[in-house]
One Martini backbone bead per residue (centre of mass of N, CA, C, O) as a GRO file, in nm:
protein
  101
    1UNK     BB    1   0.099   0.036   0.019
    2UNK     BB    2   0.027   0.354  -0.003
    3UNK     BB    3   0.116   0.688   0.114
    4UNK     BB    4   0.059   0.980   0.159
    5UNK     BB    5   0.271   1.242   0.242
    6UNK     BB    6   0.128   1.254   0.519
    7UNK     BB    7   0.138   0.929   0.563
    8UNK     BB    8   0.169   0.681   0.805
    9UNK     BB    9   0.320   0.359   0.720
   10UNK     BB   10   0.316   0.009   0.881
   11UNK     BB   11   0.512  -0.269   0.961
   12UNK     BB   12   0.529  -0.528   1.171
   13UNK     BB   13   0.654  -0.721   1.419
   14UNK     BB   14   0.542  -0.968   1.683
   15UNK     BB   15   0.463  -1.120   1.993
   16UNK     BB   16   0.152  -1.150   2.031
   17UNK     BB   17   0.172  -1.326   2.327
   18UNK     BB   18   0.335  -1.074   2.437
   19UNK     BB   19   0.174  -0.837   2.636
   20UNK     BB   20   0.510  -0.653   2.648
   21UNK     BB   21   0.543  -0.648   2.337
   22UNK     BB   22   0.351  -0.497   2.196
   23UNK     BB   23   0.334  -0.187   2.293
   24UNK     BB   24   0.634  -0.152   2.180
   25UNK     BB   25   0.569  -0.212   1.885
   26UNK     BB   26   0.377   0.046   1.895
   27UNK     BB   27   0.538   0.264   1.955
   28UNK     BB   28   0.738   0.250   1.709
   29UNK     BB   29   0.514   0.338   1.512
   30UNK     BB   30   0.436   0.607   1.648
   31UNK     BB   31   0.706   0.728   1.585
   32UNK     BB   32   0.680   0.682   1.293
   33UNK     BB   33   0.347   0.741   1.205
   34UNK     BB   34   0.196   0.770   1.443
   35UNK     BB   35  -0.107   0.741   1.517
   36UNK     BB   36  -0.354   0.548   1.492
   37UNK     BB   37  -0.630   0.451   1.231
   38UNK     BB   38  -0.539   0.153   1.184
   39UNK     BB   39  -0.593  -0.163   1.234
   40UNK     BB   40  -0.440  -0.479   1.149
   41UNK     BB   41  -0.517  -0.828   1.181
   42UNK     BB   42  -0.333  -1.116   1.085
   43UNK     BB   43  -0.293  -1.312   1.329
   44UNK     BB   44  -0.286  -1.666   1.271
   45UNK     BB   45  -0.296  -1.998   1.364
   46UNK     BB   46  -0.295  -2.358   1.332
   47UNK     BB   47  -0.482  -2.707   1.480
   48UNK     BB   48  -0.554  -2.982   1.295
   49UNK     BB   49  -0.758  -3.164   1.580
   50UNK     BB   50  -0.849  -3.377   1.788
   51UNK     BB   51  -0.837  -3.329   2.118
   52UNK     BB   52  -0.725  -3.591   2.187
   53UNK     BB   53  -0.463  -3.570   1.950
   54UNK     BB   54  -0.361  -3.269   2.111
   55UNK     BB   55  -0.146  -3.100   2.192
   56UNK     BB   56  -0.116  -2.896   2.443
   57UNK     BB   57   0.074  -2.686   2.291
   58UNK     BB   58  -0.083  -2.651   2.033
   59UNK     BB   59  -0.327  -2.527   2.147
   60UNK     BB   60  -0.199  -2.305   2.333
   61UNK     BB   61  -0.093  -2.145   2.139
   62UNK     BB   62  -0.357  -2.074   1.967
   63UNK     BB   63  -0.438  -1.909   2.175
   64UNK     BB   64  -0.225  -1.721   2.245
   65UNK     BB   65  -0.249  -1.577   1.933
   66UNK     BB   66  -0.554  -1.584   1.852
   67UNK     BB   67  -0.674  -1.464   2.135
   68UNK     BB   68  -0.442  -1.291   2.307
   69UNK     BB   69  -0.340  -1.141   2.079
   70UNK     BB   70  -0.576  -0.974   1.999
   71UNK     BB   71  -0.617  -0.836   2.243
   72UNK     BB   72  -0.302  -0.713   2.295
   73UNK     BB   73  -0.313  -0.509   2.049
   74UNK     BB   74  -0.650  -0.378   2.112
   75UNK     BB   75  -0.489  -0.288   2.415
   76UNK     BB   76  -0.293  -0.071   2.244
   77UNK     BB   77  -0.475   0.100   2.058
   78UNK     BB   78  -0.754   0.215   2.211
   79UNK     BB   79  -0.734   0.420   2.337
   80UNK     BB   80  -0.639   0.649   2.122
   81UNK     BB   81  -0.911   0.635   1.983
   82UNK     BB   82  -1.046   0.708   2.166
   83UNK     BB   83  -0.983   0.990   2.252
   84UNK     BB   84  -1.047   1.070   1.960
   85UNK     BB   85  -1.284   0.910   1.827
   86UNK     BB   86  -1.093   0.760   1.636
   87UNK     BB   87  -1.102   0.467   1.423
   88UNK     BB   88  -1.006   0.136   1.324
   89UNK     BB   89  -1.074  -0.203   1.333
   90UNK     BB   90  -0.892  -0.538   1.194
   91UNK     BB   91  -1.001  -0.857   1.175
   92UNK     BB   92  -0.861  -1.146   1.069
   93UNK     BB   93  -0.998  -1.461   0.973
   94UNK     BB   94  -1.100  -1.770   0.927
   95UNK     BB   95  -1.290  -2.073   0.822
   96UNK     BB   96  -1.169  -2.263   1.054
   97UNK     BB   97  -1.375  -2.132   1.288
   98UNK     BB   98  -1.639  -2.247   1.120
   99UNK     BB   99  -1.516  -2.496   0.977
  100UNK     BB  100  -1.503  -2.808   1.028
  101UNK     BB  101  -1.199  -3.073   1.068
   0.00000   0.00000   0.00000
């Protein structure tokens, strides 16, 4: 995506599960681009197997990156958008959550 010449837009990597970690790296990018005006989060793992089956570190990954990490962001980013009344915040899921494997 490119950005208008008034406009900063970021990409990072972090550690969705880490929620030490996330605040960090939303610093580091409102230091480079400003306030967030929007978050998109694509972060998702999956672990497809009957719970029988799955080994409880593989769930548990799964539960840490795909439902902590997304509060971990979302508790990052919002303050900031209420602060200001203006934000839009996009979750990005799969059909895995809603279609049986």
């Amino acid at each position: 995506a490119r950005a208008a010449p008034d406009q900063g837009v970021t990409r990072d990597k972090t550690n969705m599960a880490d929620r030490a970690t996330v605040p960090e790296t939303i610093g580091t990018a409102v230091t480079e681009a400003g306030k967030p005006d929007v978050l998109i989060n694509m972060a998702g793992i999956g672990g497809a197997a009957e719970l029988t089956e799955m080994k409880f570190e593989t769930f548990d990954r799964v539960i840490q990156i795909n439902l902590y990490g997304t509060r971990n962001i979302v508790e990052a980013v919002l303050p900031s958008m209420l602060a200001r009344e203006s934000g839009k915040i996009v979750l990005v899921g799969s059909m895995g959550g809603i279609i049986p494997v």
